[in-house]
N, C-alpha and C positions, 0 to 999 in steps of 0.2 A: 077935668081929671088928667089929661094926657099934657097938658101945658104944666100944671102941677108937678107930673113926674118930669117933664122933663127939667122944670127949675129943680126943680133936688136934684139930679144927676150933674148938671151944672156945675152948680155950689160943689158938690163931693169932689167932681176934678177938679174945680180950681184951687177948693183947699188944700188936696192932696199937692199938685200943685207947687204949693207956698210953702208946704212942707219941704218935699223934697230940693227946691232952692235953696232951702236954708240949711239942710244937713248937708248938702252934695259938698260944699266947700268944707269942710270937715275928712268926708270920707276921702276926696281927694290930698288933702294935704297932710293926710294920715300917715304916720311914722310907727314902723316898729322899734320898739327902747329894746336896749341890751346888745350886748357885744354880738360880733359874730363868731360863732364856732368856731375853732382851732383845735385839731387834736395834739392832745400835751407831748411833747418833747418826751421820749423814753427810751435810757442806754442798752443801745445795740451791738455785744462785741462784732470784730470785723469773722471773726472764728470764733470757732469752741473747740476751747483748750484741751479738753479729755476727747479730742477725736481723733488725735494720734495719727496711725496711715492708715486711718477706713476714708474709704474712696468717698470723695464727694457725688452728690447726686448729678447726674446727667441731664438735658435737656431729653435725651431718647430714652432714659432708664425709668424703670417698669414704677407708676404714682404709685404710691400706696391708696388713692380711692377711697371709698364709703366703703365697701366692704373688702375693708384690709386687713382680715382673719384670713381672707383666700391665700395669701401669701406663704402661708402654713402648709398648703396645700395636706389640709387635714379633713377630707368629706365630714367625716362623725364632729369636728367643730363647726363645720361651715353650716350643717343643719339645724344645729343645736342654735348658733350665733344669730340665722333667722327666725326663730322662736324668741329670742328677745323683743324683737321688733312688734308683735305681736302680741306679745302675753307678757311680758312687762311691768307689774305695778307701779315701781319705782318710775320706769317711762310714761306710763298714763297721769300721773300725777305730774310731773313734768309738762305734761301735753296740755293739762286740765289748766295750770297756771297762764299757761301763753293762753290758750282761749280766751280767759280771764281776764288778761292784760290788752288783747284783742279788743273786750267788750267796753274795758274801759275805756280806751282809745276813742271807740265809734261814740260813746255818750259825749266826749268835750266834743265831738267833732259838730254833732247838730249845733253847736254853740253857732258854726259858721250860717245857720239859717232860721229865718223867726218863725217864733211859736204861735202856733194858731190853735184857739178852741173855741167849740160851740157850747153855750148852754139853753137850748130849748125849754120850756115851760108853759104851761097851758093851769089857769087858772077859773077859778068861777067864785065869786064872792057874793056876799049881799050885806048892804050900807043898813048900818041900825035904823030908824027909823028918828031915834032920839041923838043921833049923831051930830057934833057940833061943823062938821061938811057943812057944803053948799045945799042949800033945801034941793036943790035938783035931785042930788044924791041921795037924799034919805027914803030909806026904804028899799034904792033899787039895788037890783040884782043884776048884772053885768060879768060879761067873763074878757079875758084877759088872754090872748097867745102872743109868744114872744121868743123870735127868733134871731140870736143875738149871734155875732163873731168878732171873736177879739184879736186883734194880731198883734204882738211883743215882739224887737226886735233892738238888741245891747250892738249898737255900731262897734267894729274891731278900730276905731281912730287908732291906737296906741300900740296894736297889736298884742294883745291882753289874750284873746285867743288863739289866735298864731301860734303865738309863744307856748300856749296851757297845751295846745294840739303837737307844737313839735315836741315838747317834752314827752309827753307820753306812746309817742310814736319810737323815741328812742327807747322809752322804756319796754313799748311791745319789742322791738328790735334786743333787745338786752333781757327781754325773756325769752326768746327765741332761740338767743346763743345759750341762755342756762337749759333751752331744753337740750340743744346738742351737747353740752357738755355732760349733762346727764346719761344721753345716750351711749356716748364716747367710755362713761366708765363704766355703765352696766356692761359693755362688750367687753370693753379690756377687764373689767373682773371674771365675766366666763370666763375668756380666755385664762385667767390666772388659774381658776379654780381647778378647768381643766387640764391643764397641765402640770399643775400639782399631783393631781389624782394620778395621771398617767404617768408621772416619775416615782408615787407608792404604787403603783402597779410595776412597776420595772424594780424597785426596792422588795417588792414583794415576793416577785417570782425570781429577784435573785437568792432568795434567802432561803424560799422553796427550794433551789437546786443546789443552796450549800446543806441544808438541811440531808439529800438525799445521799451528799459524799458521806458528810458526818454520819448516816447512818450503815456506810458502807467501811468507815472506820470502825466503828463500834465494832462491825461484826468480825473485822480482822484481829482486833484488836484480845475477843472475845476466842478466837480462835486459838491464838498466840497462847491466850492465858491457860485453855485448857490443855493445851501441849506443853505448858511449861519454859514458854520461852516468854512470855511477858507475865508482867506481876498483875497485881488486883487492882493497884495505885493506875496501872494504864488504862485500864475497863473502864473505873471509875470517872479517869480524867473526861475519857473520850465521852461516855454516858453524860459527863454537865456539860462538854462542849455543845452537843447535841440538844437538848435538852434547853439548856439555853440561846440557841439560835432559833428554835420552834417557837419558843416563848417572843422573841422581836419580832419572827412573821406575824404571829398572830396579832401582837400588836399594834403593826402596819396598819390594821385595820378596824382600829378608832380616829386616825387621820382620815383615811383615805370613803368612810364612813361618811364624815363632816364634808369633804369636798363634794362629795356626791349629790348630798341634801342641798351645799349651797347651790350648785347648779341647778338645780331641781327650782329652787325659791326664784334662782334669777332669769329662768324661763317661765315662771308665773304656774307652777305646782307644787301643789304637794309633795313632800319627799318619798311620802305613800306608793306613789303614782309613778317614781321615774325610777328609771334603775341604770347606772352606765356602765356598760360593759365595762372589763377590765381590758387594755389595750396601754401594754408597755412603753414607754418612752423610751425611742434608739434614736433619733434622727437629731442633728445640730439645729439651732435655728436658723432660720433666711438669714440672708444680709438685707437691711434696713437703708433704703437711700436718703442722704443727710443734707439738707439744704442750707444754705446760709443762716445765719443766728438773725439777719432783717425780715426774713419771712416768719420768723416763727409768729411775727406779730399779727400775721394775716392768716394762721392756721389753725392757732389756739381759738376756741368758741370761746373760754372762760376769758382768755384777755379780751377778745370781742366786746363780752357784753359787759366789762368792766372799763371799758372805753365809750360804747352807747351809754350808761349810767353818766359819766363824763359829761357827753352831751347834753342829758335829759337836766343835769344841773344846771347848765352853762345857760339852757333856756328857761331854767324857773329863778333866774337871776332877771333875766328880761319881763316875766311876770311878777317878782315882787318892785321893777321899777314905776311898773303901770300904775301903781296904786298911788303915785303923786299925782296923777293926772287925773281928769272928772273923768265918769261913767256917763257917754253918752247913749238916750234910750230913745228910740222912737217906739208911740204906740198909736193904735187905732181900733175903734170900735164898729159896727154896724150892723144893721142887720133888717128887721122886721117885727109890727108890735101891731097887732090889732084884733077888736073885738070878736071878730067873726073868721072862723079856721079861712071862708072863702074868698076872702079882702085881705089874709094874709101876708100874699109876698107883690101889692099892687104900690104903683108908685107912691100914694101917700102913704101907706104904712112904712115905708123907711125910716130908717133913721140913723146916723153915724157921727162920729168923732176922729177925730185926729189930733196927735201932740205929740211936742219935742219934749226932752228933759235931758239937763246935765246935773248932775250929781259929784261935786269934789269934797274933799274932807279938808276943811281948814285949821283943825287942833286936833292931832290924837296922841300928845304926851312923850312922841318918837315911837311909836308901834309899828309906822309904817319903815323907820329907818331901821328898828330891830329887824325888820322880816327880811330886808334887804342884808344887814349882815350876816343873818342867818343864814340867807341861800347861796350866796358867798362863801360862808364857812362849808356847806356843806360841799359845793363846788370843789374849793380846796381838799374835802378829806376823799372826794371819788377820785380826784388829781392823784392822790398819795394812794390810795388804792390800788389804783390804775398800772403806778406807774411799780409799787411793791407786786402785783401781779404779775407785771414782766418780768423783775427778775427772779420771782418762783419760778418762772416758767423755765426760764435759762438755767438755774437751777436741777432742775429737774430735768432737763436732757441732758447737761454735763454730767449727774449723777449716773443714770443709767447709760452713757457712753461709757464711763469710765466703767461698770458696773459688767456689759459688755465686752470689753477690751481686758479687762482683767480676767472677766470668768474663762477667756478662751484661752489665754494664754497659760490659767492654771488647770483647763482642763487638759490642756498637751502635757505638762508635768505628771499632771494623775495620772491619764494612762501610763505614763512609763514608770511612774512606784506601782503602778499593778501588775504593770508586767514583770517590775523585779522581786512583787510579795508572790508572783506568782513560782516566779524561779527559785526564791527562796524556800517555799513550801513546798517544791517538788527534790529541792535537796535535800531536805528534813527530812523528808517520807521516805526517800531512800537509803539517810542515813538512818534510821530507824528501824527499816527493815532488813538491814545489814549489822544491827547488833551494836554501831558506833555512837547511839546517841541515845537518850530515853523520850518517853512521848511526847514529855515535858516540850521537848522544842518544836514537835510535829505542832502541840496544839497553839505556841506563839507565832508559828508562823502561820499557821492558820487566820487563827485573829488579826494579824495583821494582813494579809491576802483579803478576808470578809472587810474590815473598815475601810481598806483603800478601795475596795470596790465597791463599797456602799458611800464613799463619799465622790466616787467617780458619778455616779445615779444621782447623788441631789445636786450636787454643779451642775447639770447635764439640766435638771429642774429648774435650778436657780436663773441658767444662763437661758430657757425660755420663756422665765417670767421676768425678768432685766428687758427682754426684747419686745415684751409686751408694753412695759413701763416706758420704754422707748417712745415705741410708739404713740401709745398716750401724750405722750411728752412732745410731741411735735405735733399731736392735733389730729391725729388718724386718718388722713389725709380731707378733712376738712378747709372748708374757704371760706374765706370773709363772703364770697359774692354768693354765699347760701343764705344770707339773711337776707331778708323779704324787704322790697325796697316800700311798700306799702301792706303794713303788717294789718289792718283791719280789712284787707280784700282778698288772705289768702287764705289757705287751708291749713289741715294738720300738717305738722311737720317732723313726725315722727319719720314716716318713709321714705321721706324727699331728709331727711338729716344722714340718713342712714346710708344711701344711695345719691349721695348731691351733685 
């Protein structure tokens, strides 16, 4: 028995052996098909035209970082801005994708090692009697254990999984930048919403304290009349100007309503649940530091992963080339088969196999050349994607530069029509009450004093939510080198996006 097993052991390594000789020159002179990666060619101005004389960024001046709402130097946003991170729907879904694209990843990856299964089984039979078997058999009763292993194993010759592995690595990478860019806009929409609110809070309470002149008119007004020095036409006027300014405060407050709720949604509650004080907008926005228009390409996540998408084509060009070439498979069997559970796993009960197989397709109609222009075409349209993604991007910082640069320069004009509606309505007033003029011009200068200084309050809004768009616009101080250089070995990247 022990000479037995050992010629079976023999035989198994030298098949094994025979095998491995004959694939090794194979794996060794194995080539991956398809080009090498290039990232495409996309127009870079040397500037941006609507930056006018805002200071370029510094080597020493302040990043704007992961949490570049601090900048605001706003606490009630900054607390608010980390309740995104956390409560989030729109982020979690975000999150849940990359996972996703994570787990996809890690399944082609086992491609890189063979499959092994066991099927165990344990039987017990009995031979008819009248059974056309060997007479030995008839009649008996015999059982049967069998302890079998299989191992499957598709050689990378061609680099067929190489290629299927880098593709989807760029695509975990290219979900990763979609989860930052996700992130990047639920913050810059707080920030927008908030700051909406808080320019109908400063809208509101200015209209509250025109409210309280107008009712300090009224009552002069009301005086006058009953002395005889003004008529009923002046009550009456002053009575709607009043009247109608109460009606816009209250107004105020179906915007300012809505903003409240969206921030509520975009910290993950209910609008039930949150309530945000009212807190006026006085304060200008930061200055925003402005880097070169070549970086924008390493700041934007959304250009990011519309450049890994790029790649993840450029390698399933490599695997639709594989499919001109054979599939080569090694398999082997072995295991243990005998009558009695305690003879089981003894040298004669072995038993194994080994084999090669190539697999090419020699007529399939051009299926294999369509799938090659296909991944080519698509190649091509993530190209044009890619490179239409850049100049959104550019775009969109030239808009909100100019968007910035304009608001400030028309906010210096506004205050000074405020200052002059305000000087004009202090000349009214006291030509008025000097008998020289009717109330008729007190109340047009009035209106004109409230509009100019209710449009002084929404520029003041406008040019905080420009600055946020800005922001956005240049990637919120996000990095290329925040994408995971092996996306199926990392973590969440909600926090680490946020904070990079």
């Amino acid at each position: 028995m022990k000479l037995s097993q050992e010629k079976i052991f023999r035989s198994s390594r030298k098949a094994s052996g025979y095998a491995l000789i004959a694939i090794a020159p194979l794996l060794l002179a194995g080539c991956v098909v398809g080009s090498k990666y290039h990232q495409p060619a996309a127009p870079a101005p040397p500037a941006y035209k609507e930056v006018g004389d805002w200071k370029p960024a510094q080597p020493n001046d302040q990043n704007l970082g992961g949490a570049w709402w601090t900048i605001f130097q706003d606490p009630q946003l900054n607390v608010l801005e980390e309740q995104v991170n956390v409560s989030n729907q729109n982020l979690k879904a975000a999150d849940a994708q990359f996972q996703q694209a994570r787990a996809v990843l890690r399944y082609y990856r086992a491609d890189y090692y063979p499959t092994v299964t066991a099927g165990p089984s344990a039987t017990r039979t009995l031979v008819s009697a009248n059974s056309p078997t060997s007479t030995v058999l008839r009649g008996a009763t015999y059982n049967d254990f069998v302890l079998p292993f299989d191992v499957s194993y598709q050689a990378d010759v061609w680099g067929r999984v190489r290629k299927t592995v880098e593709s989807y690595r760029e695509q975990a990478q290219a979900s990763a930048a979609d989860l930052a860019t996700v992130n990047l806009s639920m913050h810059a929409d707080l920030a927008i919403d908030y700051f909406q609110a808080r320019s109908l809070d400063a809208e509101e309470q200015l209209l509250n304290s025109t409210v309280k002149d107008y009712e300090q008119a009224l009552e002069l007004n009301e005086s006058r009349f009953r002395g005889g020095i003004a008529s009923e036409v002046d009550v009456e006027q002053a009575k709607t100007q009043l009247q109608t300014t109460r009606a816009e405060a209250i107004d105020v407050g179906v915007l300012r309503a809505q903003y409240e709720h969206a921030v509520a949604i975009l910290i993950g509650k209910p609008p039930a649940d949150f309530s945000l004080p009212p807190l006026p907008l006085t304060a200008p926005p930061p200055h925003v530091p402005i880097s070169v228009p070549s970086e924008l390409l390493e700041r934007r996540p959304d250009i990011a992963a519309s450049e890994r998408r790029v790649a993840s084509a450029n390698a399933q060009i490599g695997v639709a080339k594989t499919a001109y070439y054979p599939l080569i498979s090694l398999g082997a069997s072995g295991g243990f088969e005998s009558s009695a559970i305690t003879t089981l796993v003894n040298g004669p009960s072995g038993l194994w196999s080994i084999g090669l197989s190539a697999v090419g397709t020699i007529f399939d109609g051009g299926r294999r050349r369509s799938l090659n222009d296909q991944a080519r075409a698509a190649y091509d349209y993530q190209v044009a994607a890619y490179r239409q993604n850049v100049l959104a991007g550019f775009q969109q910082v030239e808009d909100n530069l100019a968007a910035v640069r304009i608001l400030e320069n028309e906010a210096t004009v506004q205050d000074e029509a405020v200052a002059a509606a305000q000087r004009s309505l202090e000349l009214s007033t006291i030509r008025y009450r000097g008998g020289v003029t009717s109330y008729l011009e007190v109340i047009t200068a009035q209106s004109a004093a409230l509009a100019d200084e209710v449009t002084a309050v929404n520029i003041l809004g406008r040019r905080m939510a420009s600055t946020v768009l800005l922001i956005q616009a240049l990637g919120g101080g996000w990095q290329r080198s925040s994408l995971p250089e092996r996306p199926e070995c990392c973590g969440k990247l909600v926090s680490s996006n946020a904070h990079p």
